[in-house]
C-alpha angles and dihedrals in degrees: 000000000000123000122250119235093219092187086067105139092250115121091219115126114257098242084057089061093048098049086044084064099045090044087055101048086043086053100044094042111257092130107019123193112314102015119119124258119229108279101252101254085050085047093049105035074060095051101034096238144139109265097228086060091053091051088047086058102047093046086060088060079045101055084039095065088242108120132023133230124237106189107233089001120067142260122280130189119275129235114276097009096121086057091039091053090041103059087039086051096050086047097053091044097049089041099045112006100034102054083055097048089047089050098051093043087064095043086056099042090247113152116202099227089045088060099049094051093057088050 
């Protein structure tokens, strides 16, 4: 999994980060249903991180029904989290991302379907 440069100039809190890359590697398939997530010392050694942030960020997935805890073993991701974190990720994009990219497109004379065809 990259490493997050957690300095990046977003305001966004650390443990959002965070959750943003464990979403993603949930999503793309680095750890599928049922595979255990980095203890969170592993998980913030990684990072660089402080481990409390790292905690902050995996009791989210916790409160979100998206991972499961195993007492003195772990937590592993839950059934039906990828698609779960999926359809929450689209609906953020096309609410928050999305209206920005259209916008500057405009502002710069870029048409969708042109784009597509150069790809």
């Amino acid at each position: 999994m990259a490493v997050l440069h957690l300095m990046s100039p977003s305001s966004r809190p650390v443990y959002l980060k965070l959750r943003d890359l464990i979403a993603a590697a949930i999503i793309d398939g680095t750890y599928p249903e049922g595979a255990m997530l980095p203890s969170v010392r592993a998980f913030a050694a990684e990072q660089g991180a402080n481990p409390l942030t790292v905690a902050k960020a995996y009791q989210q997935f916790q409160l979100d029904g998206l991972v499961e805890v195993q007492r003195g073993v772990g937590m592993t991701v839950a059934h039906g989290a990828a698609e779960r974190l999926r359809r929450s990720e689209r609906e953020s994009f096309l609410a928050d991302e999305w209206p920005q990219i259209r916008a500057r497109m405009r502002r710069l004379g870029l048409e969708p379907g042109k784009l597509l065809d150069e790809l």
